[in-house]
Every structure is written in structure tokens, then in C-alpha cells.
SELOLO-240910 format. One record per residue (C-alpha): residue number from 0; residue in three letters; x, y, z. Coordinates in nm, 3 decimals. Layout:
! SELOLO-240910
PT   i  aa       u       v       w
PT NUM ALA       X       Y       Z
...
***
This chain:
! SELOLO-240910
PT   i  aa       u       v       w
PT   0 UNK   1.507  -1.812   1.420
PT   1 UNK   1.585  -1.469   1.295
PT   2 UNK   1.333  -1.198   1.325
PT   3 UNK   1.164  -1.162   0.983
PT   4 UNK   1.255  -0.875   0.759
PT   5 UNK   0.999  -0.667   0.555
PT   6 UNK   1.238  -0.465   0.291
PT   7 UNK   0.985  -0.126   0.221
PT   8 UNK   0.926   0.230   0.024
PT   9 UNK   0.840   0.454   0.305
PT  10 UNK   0.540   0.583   0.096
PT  11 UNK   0.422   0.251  -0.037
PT  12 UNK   0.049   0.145   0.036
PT  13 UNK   0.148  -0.239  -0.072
PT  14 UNK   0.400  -0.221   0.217
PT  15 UNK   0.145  -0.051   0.453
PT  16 UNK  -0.074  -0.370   0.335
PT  17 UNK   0.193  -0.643   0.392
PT  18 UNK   0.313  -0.414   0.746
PT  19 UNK  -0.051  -0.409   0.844
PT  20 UNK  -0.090  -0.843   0.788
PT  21 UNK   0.219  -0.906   1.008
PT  22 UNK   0.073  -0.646   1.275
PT  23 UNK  -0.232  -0.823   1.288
PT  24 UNK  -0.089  -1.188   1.365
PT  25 UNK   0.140  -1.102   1.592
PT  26 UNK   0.446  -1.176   1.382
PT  27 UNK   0.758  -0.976   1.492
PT  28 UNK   0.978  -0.820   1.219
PT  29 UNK   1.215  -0.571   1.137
PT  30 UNK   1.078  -0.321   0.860
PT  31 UNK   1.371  -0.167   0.677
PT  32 UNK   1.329   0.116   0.380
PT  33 UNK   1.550   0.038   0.101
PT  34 UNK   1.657   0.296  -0.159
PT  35 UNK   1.448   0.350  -0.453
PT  36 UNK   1.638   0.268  -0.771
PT  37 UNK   1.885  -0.025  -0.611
PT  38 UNK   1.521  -0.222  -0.440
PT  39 UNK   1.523  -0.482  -0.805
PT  40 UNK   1.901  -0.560  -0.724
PT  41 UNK   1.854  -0.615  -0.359
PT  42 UNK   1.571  -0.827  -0.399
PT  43 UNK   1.749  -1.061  -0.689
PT  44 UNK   2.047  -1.094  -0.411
PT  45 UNK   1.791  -1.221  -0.187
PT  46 UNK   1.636  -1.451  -0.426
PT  47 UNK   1.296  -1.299  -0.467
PT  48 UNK   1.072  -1.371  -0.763
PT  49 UNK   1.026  -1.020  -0.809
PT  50 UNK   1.196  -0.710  -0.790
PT  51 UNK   0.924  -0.473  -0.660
PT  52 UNK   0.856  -0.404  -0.269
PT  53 UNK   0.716  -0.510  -0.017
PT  54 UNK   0.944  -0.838   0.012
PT  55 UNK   1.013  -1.031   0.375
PT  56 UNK   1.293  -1.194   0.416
PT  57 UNK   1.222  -1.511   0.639
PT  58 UNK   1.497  -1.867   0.757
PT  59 UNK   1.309  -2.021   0.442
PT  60 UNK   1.355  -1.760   0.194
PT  61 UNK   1.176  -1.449   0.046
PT  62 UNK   0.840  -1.376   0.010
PT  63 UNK   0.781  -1.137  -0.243
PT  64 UNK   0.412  -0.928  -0.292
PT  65 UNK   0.162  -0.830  -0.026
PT  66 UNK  -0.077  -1.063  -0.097
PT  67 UNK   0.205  -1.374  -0.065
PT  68 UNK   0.288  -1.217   0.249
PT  69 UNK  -0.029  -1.237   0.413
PT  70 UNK  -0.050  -1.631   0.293
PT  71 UNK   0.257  -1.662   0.460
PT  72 UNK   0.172  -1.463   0.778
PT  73 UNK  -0.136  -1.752   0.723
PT  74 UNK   0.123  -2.047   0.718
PT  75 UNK   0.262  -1.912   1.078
PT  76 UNK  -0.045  -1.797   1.246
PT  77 UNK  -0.162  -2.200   1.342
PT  78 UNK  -0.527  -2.039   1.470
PT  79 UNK  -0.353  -1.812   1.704
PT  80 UNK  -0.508  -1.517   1.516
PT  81 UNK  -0.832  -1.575   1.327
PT  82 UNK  -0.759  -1.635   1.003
PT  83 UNK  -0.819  -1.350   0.705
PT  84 UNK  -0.931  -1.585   0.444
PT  85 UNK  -1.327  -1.474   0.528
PT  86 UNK  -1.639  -1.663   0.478
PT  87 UNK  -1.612  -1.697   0.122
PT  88 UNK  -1.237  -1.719   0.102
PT  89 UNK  -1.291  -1.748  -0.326
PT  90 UNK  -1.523  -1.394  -0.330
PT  91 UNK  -1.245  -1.226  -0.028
PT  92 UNK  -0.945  -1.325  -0.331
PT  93 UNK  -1.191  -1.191  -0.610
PT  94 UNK  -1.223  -0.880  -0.399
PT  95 UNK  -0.876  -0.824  -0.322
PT  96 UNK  -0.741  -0.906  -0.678
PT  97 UNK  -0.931  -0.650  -0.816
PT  98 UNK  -0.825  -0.403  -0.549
PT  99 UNK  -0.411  -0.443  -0.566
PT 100 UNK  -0.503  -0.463  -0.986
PT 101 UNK  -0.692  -0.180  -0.978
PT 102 UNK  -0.774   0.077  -0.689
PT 103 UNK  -0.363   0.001  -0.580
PT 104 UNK  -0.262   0.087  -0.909
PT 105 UNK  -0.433   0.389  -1.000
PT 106 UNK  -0.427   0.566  -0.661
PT 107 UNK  -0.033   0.593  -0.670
PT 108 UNK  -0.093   0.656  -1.088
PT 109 UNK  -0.300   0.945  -0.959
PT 110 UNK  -0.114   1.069  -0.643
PT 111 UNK   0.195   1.078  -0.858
PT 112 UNK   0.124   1.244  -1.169
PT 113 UNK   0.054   1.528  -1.017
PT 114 UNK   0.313   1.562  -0.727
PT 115 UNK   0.621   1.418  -0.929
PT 116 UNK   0.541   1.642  -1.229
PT 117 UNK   0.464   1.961  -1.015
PT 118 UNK   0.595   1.879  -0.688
PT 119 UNK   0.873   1.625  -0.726
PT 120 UNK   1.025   1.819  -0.389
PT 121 UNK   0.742   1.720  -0.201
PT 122 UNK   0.800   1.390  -0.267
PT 123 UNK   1.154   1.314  -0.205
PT 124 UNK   1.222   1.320   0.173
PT 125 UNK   0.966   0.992   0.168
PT 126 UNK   1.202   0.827   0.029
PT 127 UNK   1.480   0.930   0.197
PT 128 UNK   1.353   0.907   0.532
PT 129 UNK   1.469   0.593   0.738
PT 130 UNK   1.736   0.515   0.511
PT 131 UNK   2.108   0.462   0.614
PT 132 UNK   2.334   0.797   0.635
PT 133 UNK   2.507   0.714   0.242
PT 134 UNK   2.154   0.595   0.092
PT 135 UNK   2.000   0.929   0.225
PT 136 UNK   2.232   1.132   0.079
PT 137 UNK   2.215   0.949  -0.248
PT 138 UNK   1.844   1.023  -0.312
PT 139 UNK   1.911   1.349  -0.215
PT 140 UNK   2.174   1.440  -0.476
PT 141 UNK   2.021   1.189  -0.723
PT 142 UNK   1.700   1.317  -0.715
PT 143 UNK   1.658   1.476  -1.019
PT 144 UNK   1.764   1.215  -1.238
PT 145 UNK   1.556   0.960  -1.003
PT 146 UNK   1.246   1.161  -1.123
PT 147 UNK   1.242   1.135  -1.498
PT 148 UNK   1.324   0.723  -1.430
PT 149 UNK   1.023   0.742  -1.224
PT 150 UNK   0.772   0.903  -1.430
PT 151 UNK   0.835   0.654  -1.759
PT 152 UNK   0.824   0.355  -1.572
PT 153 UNK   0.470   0.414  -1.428
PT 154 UNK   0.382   0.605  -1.715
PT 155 UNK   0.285   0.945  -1.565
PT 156 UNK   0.155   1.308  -1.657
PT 157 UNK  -0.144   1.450  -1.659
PT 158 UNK  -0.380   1.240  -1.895
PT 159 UNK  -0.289   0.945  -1.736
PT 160 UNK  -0.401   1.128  -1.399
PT 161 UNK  -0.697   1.225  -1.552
PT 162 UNK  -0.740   0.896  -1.652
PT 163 UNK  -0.646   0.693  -1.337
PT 164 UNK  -0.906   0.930  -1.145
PT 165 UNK  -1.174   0.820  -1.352
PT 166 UNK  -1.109   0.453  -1.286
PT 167 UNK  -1.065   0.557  -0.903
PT 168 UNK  -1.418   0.708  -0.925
PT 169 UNK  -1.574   0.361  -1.064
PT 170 UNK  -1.421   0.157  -0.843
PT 171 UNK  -1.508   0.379  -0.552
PT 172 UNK  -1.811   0.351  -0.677
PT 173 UNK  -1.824  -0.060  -0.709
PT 174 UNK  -1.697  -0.012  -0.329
PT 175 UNK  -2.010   0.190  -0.210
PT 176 UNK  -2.222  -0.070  -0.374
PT 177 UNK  -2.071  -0.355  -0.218
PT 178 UNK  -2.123  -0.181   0.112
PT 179 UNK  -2.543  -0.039   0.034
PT 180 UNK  -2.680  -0.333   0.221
PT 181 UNK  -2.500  -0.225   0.549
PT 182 UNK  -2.293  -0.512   0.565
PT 183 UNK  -1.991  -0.449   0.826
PT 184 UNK  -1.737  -0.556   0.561
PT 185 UNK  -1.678  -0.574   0.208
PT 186 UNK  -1.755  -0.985   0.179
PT 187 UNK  -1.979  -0.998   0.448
PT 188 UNK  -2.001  -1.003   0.794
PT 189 UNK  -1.625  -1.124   0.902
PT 190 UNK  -1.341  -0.883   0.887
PT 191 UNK  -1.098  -1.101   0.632
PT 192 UNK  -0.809  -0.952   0.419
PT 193 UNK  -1.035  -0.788   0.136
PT 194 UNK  -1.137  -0.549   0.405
PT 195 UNK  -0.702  -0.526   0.543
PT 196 UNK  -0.625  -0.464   0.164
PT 197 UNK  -0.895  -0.214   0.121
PT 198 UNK  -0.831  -0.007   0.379
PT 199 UNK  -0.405  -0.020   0.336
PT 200 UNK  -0.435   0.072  -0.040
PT 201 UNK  -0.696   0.357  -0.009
PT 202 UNK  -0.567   0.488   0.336
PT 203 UNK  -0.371   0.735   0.116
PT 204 UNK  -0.696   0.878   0.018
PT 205 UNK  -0.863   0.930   0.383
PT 206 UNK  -0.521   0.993   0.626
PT 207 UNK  -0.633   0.783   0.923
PT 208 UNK  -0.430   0.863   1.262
PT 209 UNK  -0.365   0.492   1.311
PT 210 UNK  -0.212   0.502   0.968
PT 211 UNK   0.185   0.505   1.069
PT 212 UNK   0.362   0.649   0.777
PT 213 UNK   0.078   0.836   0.555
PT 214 UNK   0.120   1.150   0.750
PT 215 UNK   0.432   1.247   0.620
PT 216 UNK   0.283   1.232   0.286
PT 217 UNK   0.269   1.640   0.150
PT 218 UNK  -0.033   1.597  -0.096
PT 219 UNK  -0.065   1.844  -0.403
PT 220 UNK  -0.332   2.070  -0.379
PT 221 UNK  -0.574   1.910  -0.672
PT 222 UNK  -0.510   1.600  -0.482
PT 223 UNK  -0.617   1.711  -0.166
PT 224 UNK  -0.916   1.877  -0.330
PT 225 UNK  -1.015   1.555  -0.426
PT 226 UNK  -0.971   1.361  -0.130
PT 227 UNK  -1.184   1.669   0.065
PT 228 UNK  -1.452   1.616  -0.203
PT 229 UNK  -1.482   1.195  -0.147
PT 230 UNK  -1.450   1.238   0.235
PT 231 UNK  -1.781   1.124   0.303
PT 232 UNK  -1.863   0.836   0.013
PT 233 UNK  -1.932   0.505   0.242
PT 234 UNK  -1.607   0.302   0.062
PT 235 UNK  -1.394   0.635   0.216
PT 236 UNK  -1.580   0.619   0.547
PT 237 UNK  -1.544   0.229   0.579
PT 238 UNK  -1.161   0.245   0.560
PT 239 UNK  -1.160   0.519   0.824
PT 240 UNK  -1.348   0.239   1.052
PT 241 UNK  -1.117  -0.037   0.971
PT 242 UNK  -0.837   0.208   1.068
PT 243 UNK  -1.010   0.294   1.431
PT 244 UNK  -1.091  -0.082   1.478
PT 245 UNK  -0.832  -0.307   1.313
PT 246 UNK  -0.509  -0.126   1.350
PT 247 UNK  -0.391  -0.171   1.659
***
């Protein structure tokens, strides 16, 4: 059987999520960054369901989405891992529904309209990085139409950050309540994928050292004004711990 292969943005917290689930069962794979712009096309060639990344290719086809990914991961693990479907498997999907819908969403809304409106430098060598010699050069010299393209299709600027920080602040917020009863983990007392998705999709906002591709991330300087100003909330310092403990 051929070694699995997770297609990836560099930058993406739903590939850090999906990276992080095949990590944790043991599952080798091949992660390969694919080029921002030609990701829709590749994945249709492959026969994915959808066009956005993460996607693995696997012998029986592509699984498309972080979530599918870790059902899949699920499918292959046969109890050699425990399993992240929790204690209440039905409250651990609520949980991390609302987290890829939501706090997934308006993190990278945030991050974005500010550093691809001010920065957009700042943000290109992400996407470049890992990619074959041609690919490389083509987001370098393509850049500055790539931008624009960017910006309308996740509907950027500086309302919408405005906005998408709010919505990060309440659900921050529903975090830290979940966790006020000094419960280990978000459902509960088992680590289960709620906590994995948690953790992958706000790891952006804390930096963790286990975190293997966040560091390269240059964050504008509202952003990082932010992130020094949430440092502390309880949702912010649970990810740290599920970075120390659960990424190995």
C-alpha cells in the first residue's frame, strides 16, 4: 500500500488539524504543499468532493476536509490508538462543528485582513515555501495578482476584521466557559478530537513550540497586539497544554 498523501497550504490551521490526527494514530504519510491558486484543479484530478485543502490521498481514494480525515484516520486505527470520538461522541461533533464553522473561519478572516491588505509581503514566502522549484517561482512572480483573488474570495478588509474579531472574542469567550468547572478538556474528562481541533485551529493565536509550521508565520503588529492581550484567557492557555501534552 502506498504511503498516504496529505496535499497542504503551508499556513493552513485545517491542515495543521488533519497533520495533527494522522500524527496522533500513528499513520505514516507524505505531506506535500500544493500551490495556492491550481489546489481546486488538483483536487478535481484526484477525485475529491471538494476543492479546498487539506485532502489525503489514500489506495481507496480521497478524503477531502479535516474533520473526514480524522474519521478516516478512525477507520484505520482498529483500537491501536484510543479513539478521538470522546465520551459523548454527539456533544465532541457539536463542539467541533462549531469550531471549524466558526473560531476556524474567523481566525484566518482576522489574521488576513490585516496582513494581506497591509502586509501581503509578509505573507507570501508561506506559500511558497516547500513547493517544487517552478511552483515557487510562480507565487513569487504571481503574487500580486494572487492577492486581489485572495482578498474577494474570503471577503477581506478591515470591517470584516473588525468584525471577525468580535466573533473571535465570543467564542473565546463560550471556550472559557466550557472550561470554568476545571474540567481537563473541552467535553469532559477524555482528550477526544474537540480538544485536537481546538487547539490546531487556534494555535495561530498562542504560537506553541510543538506547533511545526506556525513559526514561520510574520504576524502584523495589531495582530500580535491582540494575541499579547488574550495570552492568558483559560481557552488560550488550554491550547498551549494540549500543545505540551498531545503533540508529540
Amino acid at each position: 500500500m502506498k504511503v498516504p498523501t496529505l496535499y497542504v497550504f503551508n499556513i493552513s490551521h485545517y491542515c495543521e488539524k488533519a497533520r495533527w490526527a494522522l500524527d496522533y494514530f500513528g499513520i505514516a504519510h507524505e505531506v506535500r504543499p500544493v500551490m495556492v491558486g491550481t489546489h481546486r484543479r488538483l483536487a478535481k484530478k484526484l477525485g475529491a468532493k471538494r476543492g479546498s485543502v487539506p485532502f489525503l490521498q489514500t489506495d481507496a481514494g480521497v478524503i477531502a476536509g479535516s474533520s473526514a480525515i480524522i474519521d478516516w484516520c478512525e477507520e484505520q486505527n482498529a483500537g491501536a490508538r484510543p479513539s478521538l470520538a470522546g465520551e459523548t461522541p454527539n456533544t465532541v461533533r457539536a463542539i467541533e462543528k462549531r469550531l471549524d464553522d466558526v473560531a476556524g473561519v474567523h481566525i484566518r478572516r482576522y489574521y488576513y485582513s490585516d496582513a494581506l491588505i497591509n502586509e501581503p509581503a509578509s505573507v507570501r514566502p508561506i506559500f511558497s515555501n516547500g513547493l517544487p522549484l517552478l511552483q515557487r517561482a510562480a507565487v513569487t512572480l504571481g503574487w500580486s495578482r494572487i492577492v486581489p483573488i485572495m482578498i474577494k474570495v474570503m471577503d477581506l478588509g478591515p470591517e470584516q476584521g473588525k468584525q471577525s474579531l468580535a466573533l473571535l472574542e465570543a467564542e473565546l469567550q463560550w471556550l472559557d466557559g466550557l472550561l470554568a468547572d476545571g474540567r481537563p478538556y473541552l467535553s469532559g474528562s477524555q482528550w477526544s478530537r474537540a480538544d485536537l481541533t481546538a487547539a490546531a485551529l487556534l494555535g495561530p493565536m498562542v504560537v506553541p513550540k510543538e506547533h511545526p509550521m506556525v513559526h514561520a508565520i510574520v504576524f502584523p503588529k495589531a495582530v500580535s497586539e491582540v494575541m499579547r492581550a488574550w495570552s492568558e484567557r483559560p481557552s488560550l492557555q488550554f491550547v498551549r497544554r494540549m500543545y505540551a501534552v498531545h503533540r508529540k
